[in-house]
N, C-alpha and C positions, 0 to 999 in steps of 0.2 A: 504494500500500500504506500509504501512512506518512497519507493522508487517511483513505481507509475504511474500514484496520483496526487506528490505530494512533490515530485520534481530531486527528490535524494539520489545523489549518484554512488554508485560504488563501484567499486571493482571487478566483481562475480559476486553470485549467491548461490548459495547450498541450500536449498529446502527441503523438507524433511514430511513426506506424508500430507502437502499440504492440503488444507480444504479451503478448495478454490471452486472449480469447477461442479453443475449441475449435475446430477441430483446429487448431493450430500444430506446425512445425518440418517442413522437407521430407523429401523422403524418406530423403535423405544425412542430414539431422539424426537422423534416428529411426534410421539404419544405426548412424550413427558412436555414439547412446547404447548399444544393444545389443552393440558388439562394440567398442570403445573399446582395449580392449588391443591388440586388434588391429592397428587404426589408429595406438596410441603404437608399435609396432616397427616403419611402416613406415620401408625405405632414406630418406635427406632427401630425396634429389634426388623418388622420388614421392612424398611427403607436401608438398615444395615443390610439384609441377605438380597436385595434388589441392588443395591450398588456393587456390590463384590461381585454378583453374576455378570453384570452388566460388565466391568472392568475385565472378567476373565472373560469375556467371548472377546477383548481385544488381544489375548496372547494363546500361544498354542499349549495345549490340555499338558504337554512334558512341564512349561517353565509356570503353571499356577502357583503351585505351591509357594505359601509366602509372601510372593511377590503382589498378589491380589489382598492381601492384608495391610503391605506397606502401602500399597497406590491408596486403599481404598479409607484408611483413617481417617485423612484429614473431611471427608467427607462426612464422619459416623455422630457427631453431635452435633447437639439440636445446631448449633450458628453452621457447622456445616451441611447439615441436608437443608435448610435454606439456599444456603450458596449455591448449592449443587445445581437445585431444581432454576434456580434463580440466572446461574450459568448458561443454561440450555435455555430459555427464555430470551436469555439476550441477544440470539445471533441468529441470525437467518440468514438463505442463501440472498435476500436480496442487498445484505451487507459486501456479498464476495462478487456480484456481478460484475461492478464497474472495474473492479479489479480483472477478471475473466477475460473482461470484453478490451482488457488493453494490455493485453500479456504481449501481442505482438508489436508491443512500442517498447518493450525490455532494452536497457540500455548496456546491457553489460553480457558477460559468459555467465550459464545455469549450470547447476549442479543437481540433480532431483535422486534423494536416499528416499528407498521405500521398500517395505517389506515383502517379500514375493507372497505372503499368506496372510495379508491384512486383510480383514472381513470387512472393518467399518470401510475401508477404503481400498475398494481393489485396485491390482498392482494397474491393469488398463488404463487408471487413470491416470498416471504415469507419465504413460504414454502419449496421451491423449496432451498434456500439459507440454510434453517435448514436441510435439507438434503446432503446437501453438505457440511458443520462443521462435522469436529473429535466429537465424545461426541451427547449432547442433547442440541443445541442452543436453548435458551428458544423462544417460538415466542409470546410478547404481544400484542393482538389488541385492536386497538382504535376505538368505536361503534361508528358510525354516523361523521366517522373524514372520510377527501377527503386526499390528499399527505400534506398538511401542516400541519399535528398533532400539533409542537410547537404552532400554532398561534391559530388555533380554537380551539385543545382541551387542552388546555394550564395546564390547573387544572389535567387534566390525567394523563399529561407526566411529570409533576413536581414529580408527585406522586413516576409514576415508577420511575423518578429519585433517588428519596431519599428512596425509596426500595430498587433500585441497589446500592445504597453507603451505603446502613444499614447492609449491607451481611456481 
């Protein structure tokens, strides 16, 4: 946003699983914007086992363990399942259009990390976003990684990191 509707130049960008493009948020996302109040009164105990599911259909059934516990705390008291519900409420795709619709005025080199077994976000779109960049957006995939690359495949993405800052 802050390159191609806000005039910021940079160098290259690495982006990471982004949600840009139509249609985004699953189906749970699109429940939880339309009925949101709803979801802010559930009991904690099921808005705690509603969050943690939700959290774990973003990584693959080997790397839950755990790691659906650490994502999913800051979310488990009452100020956070407000936030949570209140998060998803805020953003719609009609936030990410103008961005969408001006991907091909990109001013710089892409980098696009994404998970080859992202649910929320298949890896097509991807693709779809590297067709859409001026030039050759590079697209890296991450094997056996769901939408959270940073956290399961942590060793991978450190990598490309420091490939992209090596350039």
């Amino acid at each position: 946003m802050a390159h191609l509707l806000h005039g910021a130049d940079f160098a290259d960008l690495f982006l990471w699983d982004i949600v840009t493009l139509d249609p985004w948020g699953s189906p749970f996302f699109v429940l939880v914007a339309e009925h949101a109040e709803v979801f802010a009164r559930l009991p904690a105990n099921l808005h705690a086992a509603l969050v943690r599911e939700y959290i774990s259909t973003a990584l693959p059934p080997r790397e839950r363990a755990g790691i659906v516990d650490m994502l999913a705390s800051p979310w488990l008291d009452a100020r956070g399942q407000a936030s949570f519900y209140r998060q998803i409420v805020g953003v719609a795709s009609s936030d990410t259009r103008a961005i969408a619709d001006a991907l091909h005025a990109t001013r710089c080199a892409v980098r696009i990390g994404w998970g080859r077994d992202d649910p929320w976000l298949p890896l097509e779109q991807a693709y779809e976003l590297q067709a859409a960049f001026p030039g050759h957006a590079e697209v890296i995939v991450f094997g056996e990684v769901g939408h959270l690359a940073p956290v399961v495949g942590a060793a991978a993405v450190v990598t490309a990191v420091r490939d992209w800052l090596r350039r």
